[in-house]
NUMI-754528 format. One record per residue (C-alpha): residue number from 1; residue in three letters; chain; x, z negated, y. Coordinates in nm, 2 decimals, always signed. Each point is the difference from the previous one (the first is absolute). Layout:
residues N
<pt NUM; "ALA"; "A"; <X; Z; Y>>
...
***
This chain:
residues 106
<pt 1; "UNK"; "A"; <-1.34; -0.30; -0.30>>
<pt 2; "UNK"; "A"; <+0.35; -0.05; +0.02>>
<pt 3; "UNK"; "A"; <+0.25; +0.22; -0.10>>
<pt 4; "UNK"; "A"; <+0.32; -0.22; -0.12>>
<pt 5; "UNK"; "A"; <+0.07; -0.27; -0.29>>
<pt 6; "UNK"; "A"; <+0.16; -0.30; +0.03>>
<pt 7; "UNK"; "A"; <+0.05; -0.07; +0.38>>
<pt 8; "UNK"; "A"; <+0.04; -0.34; +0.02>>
<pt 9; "UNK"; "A"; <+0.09; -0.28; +0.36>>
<pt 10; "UNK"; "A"; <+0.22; -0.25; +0.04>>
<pt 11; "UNK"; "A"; <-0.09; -0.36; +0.01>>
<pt 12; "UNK"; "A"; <+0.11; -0.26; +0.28>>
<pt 13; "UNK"; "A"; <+0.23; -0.12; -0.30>>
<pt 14; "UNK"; "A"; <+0.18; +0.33; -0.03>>
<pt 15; "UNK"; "A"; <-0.15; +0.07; -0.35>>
<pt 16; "UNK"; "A"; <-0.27; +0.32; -0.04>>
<pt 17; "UNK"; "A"; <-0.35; -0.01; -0.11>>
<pt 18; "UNK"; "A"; <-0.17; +0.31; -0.10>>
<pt 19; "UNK"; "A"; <-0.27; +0.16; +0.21>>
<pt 20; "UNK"; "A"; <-0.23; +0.09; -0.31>>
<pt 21; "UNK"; "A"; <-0.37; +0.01; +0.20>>
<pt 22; "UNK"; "A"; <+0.12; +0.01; +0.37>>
<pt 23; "UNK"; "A"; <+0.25; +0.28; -0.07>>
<pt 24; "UNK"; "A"; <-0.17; +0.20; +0.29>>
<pt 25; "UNK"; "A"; <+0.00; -0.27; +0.23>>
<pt 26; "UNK"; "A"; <+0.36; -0.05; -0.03>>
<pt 27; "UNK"; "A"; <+0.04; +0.37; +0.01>>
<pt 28; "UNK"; "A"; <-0.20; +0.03; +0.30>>
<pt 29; "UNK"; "A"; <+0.19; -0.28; +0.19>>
<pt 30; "UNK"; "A"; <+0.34; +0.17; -0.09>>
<pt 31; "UNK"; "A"; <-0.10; +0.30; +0.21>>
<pt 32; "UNK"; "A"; <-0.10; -0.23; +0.31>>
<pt 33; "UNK"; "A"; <+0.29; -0.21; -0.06>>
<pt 34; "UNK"; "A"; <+0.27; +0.16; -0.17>>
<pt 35; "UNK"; "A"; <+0.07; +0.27; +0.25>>
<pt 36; "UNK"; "A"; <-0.12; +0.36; -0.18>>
<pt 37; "UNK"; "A"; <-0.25; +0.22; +0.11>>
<pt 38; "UNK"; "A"; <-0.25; +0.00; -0.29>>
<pt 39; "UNK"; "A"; <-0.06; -0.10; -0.34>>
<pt 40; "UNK"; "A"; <+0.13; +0.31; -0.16>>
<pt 41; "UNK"; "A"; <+0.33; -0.09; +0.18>>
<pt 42; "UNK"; "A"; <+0.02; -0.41; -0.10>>
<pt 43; "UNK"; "A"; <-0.09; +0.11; -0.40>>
<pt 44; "UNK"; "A"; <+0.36; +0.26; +0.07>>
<pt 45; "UNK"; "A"; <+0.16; -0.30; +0.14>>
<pt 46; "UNK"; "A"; <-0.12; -0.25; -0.25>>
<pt 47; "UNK"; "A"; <+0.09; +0.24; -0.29>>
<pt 48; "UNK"; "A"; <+0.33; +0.04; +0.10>>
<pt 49; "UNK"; "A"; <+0.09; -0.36; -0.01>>
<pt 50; "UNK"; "A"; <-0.03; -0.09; +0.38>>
<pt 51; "UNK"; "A"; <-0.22; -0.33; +0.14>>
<pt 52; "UNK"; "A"; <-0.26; +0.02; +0.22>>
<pt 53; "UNK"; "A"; <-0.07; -0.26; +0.24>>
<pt 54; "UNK"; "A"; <-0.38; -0.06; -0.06>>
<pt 55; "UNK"; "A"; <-0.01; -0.29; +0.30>>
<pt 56; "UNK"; "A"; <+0.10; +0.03; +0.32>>
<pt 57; "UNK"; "A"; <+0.10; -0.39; +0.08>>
<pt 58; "UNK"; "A"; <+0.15; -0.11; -0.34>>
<pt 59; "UNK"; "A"; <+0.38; +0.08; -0.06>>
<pt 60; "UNK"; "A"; <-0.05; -0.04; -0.35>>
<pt 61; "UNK"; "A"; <-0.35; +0.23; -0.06>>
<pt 62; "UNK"; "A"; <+0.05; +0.30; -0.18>>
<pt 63; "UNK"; "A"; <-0.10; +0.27; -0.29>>
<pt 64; "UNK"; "A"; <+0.17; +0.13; -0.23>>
<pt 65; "UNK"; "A"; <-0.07; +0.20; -0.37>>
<pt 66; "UNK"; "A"; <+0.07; -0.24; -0.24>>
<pt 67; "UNK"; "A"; <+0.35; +0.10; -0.18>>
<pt 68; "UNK"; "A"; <-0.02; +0.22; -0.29>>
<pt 69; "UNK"; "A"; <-0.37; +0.10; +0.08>>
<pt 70; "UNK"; "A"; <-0.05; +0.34; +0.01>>
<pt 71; "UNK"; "A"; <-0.20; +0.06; +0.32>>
<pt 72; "UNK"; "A"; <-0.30; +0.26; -0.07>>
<pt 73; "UNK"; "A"; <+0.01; +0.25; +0.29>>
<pt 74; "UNK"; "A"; <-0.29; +0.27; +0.07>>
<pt 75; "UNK"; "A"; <+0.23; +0.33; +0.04>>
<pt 76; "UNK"; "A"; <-0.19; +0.24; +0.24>>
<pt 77; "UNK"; "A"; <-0.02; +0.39; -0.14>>
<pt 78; "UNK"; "A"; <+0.07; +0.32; +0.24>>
<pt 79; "UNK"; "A"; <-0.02; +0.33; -0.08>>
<pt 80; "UNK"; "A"; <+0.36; +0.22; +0.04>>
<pt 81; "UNK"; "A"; <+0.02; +0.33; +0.12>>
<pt 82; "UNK"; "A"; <+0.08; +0.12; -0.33>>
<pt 83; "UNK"; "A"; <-0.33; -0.10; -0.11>>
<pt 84; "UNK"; "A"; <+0.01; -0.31; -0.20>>
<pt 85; "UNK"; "A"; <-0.09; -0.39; +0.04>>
<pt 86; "UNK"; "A"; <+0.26; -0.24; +0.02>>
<pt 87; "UNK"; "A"; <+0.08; -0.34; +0.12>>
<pt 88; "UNK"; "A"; <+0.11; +0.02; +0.37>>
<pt 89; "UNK"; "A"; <+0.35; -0.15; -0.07>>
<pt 90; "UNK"; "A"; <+0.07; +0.31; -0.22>>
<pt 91; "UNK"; "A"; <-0.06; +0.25; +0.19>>
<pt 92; "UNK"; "A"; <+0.30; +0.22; +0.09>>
<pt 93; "UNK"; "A"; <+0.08; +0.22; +0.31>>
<pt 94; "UNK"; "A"; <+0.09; +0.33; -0.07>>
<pt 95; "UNK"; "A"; <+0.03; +0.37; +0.15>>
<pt 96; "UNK"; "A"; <-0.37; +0.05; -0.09>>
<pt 97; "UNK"; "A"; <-0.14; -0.33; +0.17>>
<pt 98; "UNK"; "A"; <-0.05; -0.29; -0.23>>
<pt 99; "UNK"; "A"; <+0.08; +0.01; -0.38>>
<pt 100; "UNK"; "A"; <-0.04; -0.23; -0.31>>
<pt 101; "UNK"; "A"; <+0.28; -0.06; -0.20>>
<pt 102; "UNK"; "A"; <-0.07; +0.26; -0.25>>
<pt 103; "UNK"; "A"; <-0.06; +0.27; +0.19>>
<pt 104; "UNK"; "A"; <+0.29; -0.05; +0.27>>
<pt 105; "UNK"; "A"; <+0.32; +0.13; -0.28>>
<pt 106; "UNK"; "A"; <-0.23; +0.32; -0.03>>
***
């Protein structure tokens, strides 16, 4: 199951078309194509706006999340030093080891 809305590819004509059922196909050929390491990566890269290339030999073939889609993204949990579970991109470095954000002012 995929794990972002609204990627869509452009056509020969320069118009896009959405992906709908062969979302993970097109996902799949971004990482082969589009020069990431991984999935995880090309759903970053796609979220933040950036094409993909999702053919090697076609100037024109390439992703992109349809504008003003919110892409859903799985967030992956770790557990700080201070204890608690919180998304990865929050977690804080502090004297102790790794914080949250509530705990790190304390």
């Amino acid at each position: 199951m995929t794990k972002i809305d609204g990627l869509q590819y452009k056509l020969s004509n320069g118009e896009w078309a959405d992906c709908d059922d062969r979302t993970d196909e097109f996902l799949a050929a971004c990482v082969r194509n589009g020069g990431v390491e991984n999935e995880a990566d090309a759903i970053t890269k796609l979220a933040a706006g950036k094409k993909l290339r999702n053919w090697p030999d076609d100037w024109n073939s390439v992703c992109r999340v349809k504008p003003g889609a919110i892409p859903m993204v799985e967030s992956e949990m770790v557990e700080c030093d201070c204890g608690h579970t919180i998304e990865k991109l929050s977690v804080m470095n502090a004297s102790i080891g790794t914080s949250c954000p509530d705990c790190y002012s304390d």
